[in-house]
C-alpha positions in Angstrom: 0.0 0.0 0.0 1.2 3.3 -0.8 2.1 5.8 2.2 -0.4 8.7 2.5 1.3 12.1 1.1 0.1 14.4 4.2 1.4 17.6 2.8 -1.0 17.8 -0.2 -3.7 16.7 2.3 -2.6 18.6 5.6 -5.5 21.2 4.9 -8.3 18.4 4.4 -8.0 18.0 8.3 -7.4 21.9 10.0 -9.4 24.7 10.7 -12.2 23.0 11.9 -14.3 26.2 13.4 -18.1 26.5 12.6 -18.2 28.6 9.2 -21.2 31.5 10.9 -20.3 33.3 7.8 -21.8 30.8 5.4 -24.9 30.4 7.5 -27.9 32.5 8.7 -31.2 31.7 10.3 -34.3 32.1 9.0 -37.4 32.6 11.1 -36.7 31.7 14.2 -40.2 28.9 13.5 -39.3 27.5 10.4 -36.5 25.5 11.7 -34.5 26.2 8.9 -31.6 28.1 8.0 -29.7 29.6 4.8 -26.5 28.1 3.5 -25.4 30.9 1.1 -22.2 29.4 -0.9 -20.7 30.7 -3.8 -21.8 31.9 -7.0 -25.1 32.8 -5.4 -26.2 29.1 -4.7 -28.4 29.1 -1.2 -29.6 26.3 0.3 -31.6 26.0 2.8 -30.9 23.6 5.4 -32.0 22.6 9.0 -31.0 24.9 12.0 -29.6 21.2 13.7 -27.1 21.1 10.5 -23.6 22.9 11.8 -21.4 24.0 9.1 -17.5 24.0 9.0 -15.1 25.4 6.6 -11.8 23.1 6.9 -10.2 25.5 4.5 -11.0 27.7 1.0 -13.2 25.6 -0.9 -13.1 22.6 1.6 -17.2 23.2 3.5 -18.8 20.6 5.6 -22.2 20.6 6.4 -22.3 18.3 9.7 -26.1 16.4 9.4 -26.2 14.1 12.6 -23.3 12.1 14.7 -19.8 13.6 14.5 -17.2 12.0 16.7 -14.3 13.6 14.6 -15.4 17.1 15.2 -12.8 19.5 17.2 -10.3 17.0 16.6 -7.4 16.8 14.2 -9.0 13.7 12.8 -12.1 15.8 11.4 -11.5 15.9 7.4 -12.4 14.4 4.1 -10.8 11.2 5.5 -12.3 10.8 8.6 -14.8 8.1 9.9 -17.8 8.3 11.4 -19.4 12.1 10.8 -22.5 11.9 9.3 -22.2 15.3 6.5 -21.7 16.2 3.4 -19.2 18.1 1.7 -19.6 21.2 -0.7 -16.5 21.7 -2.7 -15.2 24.7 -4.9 -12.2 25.1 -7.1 -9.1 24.6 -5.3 -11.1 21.1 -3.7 -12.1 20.2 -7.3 -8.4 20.7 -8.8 -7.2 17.9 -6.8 -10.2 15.9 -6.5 -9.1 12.7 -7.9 -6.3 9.9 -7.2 -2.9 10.9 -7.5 -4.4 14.8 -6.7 -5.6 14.8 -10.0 -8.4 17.3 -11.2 -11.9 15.8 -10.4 -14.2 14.8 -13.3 -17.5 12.9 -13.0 -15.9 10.0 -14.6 -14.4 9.0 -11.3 -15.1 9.3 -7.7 -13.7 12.0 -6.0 -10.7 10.8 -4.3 -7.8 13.1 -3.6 -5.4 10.2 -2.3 -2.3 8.6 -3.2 -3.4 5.6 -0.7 -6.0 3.7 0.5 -8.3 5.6 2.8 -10.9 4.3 5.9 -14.0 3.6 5.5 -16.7 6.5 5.8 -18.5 4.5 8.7 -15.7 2.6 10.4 -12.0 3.6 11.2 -10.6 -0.1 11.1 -11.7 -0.9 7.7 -10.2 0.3 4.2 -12.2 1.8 1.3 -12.3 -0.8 -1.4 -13.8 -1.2 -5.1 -16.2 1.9 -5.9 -18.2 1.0 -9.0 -20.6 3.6 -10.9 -24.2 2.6 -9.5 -26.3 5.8 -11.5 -25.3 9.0 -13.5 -27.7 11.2 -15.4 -28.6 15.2 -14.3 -30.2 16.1 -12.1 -31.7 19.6 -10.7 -29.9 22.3 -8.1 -32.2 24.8 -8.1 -33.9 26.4 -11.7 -32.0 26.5 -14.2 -28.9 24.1 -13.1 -28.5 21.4 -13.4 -25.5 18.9 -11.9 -23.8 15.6 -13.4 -24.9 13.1 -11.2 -22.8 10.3 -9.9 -23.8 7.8 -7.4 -20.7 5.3 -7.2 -21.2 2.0 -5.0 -18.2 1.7 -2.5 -16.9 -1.2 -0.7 -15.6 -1.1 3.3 -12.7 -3.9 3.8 -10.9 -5.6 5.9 -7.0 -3.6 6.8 -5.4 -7.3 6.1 -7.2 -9.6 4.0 -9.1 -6.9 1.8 -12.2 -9.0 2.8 -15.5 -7.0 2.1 -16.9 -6.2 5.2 -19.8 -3.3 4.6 -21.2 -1.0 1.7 -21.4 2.7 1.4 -22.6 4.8 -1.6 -21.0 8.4 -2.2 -22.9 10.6 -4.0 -21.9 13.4 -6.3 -23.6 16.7 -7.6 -21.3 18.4 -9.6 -22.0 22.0 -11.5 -18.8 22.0 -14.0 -19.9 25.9 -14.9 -20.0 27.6 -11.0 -17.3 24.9 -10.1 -18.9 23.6 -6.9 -19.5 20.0 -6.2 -21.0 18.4 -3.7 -20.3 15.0 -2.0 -22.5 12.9 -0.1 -21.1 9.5 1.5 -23.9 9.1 3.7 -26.8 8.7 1.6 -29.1 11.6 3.2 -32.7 11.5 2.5 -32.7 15.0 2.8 -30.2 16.0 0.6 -31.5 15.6 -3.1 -34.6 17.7 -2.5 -32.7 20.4 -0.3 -30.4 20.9 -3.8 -33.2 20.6 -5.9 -35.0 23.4 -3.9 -32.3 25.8 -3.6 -31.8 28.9 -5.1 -29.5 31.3 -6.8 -29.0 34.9 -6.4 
C-alpha cells in the first residue's frame, strides 16, 4: 500500500471552526436556515445542521453524529461524521487519485493511498463502481452531473469485504462547486433541488 502524502492533504483536516459566515437563520419557527455558498447558490438547510469550513473551498455541512469534530482527525478522510461536503475550485483541482483534477468520470478521491472507510475507522475503502449517472436539478436552471458510485468497506489485512457505502456526487462544471454525499441523506437531493440562486 502506498504511504499517505500528508502535505498535499494537511488542509483536508485543519481549521475545523463552525463557518457563521456561510450560514444565517431564517425565522426563528421554520426550523431552517440559509447556507449561502458561492456563486449565489443558497440552500436552505436545518437549523440542527452545523457547518465547518476546513479550508477555501473545503465546507462541511455536519447532518447528525460527529465523533471527529474539534479533533485533528475531522477531514475528508475521517470516519464516522454523518455530512456532506460542498466543494469549490481549489477542492475540485485535486479531486481525484494521485491529486488529479476531479471529473465525473471518477469518484472523487484526492489520495495517493487507501483511505478508511466512511463509517468505520478499522476498515479500508475498497472497489467503488458507478451505480447511476444522469442530471439532475440544483435549483432552476442548473443542473449537476450526477454520480452515485457503489463503494466497498474492507478488511486492513485480508481486503475482505466487510460493509457497503454509496458516495454521492452533484457536480456544477460551470459555477465549479461540487457536492459530495457518503452518507446517503434522505434529505439531501430535495434540499439541492429546492435551492436557489441569487
Amino acid at each position: 500500500m502506498k504511504k499517505t502524502i500528508t502535505a498535499a492533504v494537511a488542509g483536508l483536516a485543519v481549521l475545523a471552526a463552525p463557518a457563521a459566515a456561510f450560514a444565517s437563520d431564517t425565522a426563528a419557527t421554520s426550523g431552517t436556515k440559509q447556507l449561502h455558498l458561492r456563486k449565489g447558490l443558497t440552500l436552505t438547510i436545518p437549523k440542527s445542521w452545523k457547518v465547518y469550513e476546513q479550508d477555501k473551498d473545503w465546507l462541511r455541512v455536519v447532518t447528525g453524529p460527529c465523533p471527529t469534530v474539534g479533533t485533528d482527525m475531522f477531514g475528508f478522510r475521517d470516519s464516522g461524521c454523518h455530512s456532506f461536503w460542498v466543494m469549490g475550485p481549489k477542492a475540485i483541482k485535486v479531486g481525484h487519485e494521485l491529486f488529479n483534477a476531479y471529473t465525473p468520470d471518477g469518484a472523487f478521491y484526492p489520495a495517493t493511498d487507501v483511505g478508511p472507510c466512511p463509517y468505520d475507522k478499522k476498515l479500508y475503502i475498497g472497489h467503488m463502481t458507478l451505480a447511476a449517472k444522469g442530471l439532475r436539478q440544483i435549483g432552476p436552471g442548473h443542473k449537476a452531473y450526477y454520480r452515485k458510485w457503489a463503494g466497498t468497506c474492507v478488511t486492513t489485512t485480508t481486503f475482505k469485504v466487510k460493509g457497503h457505502y454509496n458516495q454521492r456526487e452533484w457536480y456544477l462544471p460551470t459555477s465549479k462547486i461540487l457536492v459530495i454525499d457518503q452518507w446517503d441523506d434522505p434529505r439531501l437531493s430535495g434540499i439541492l433541488k429546492n435551492a436557489t440562486w441569487s
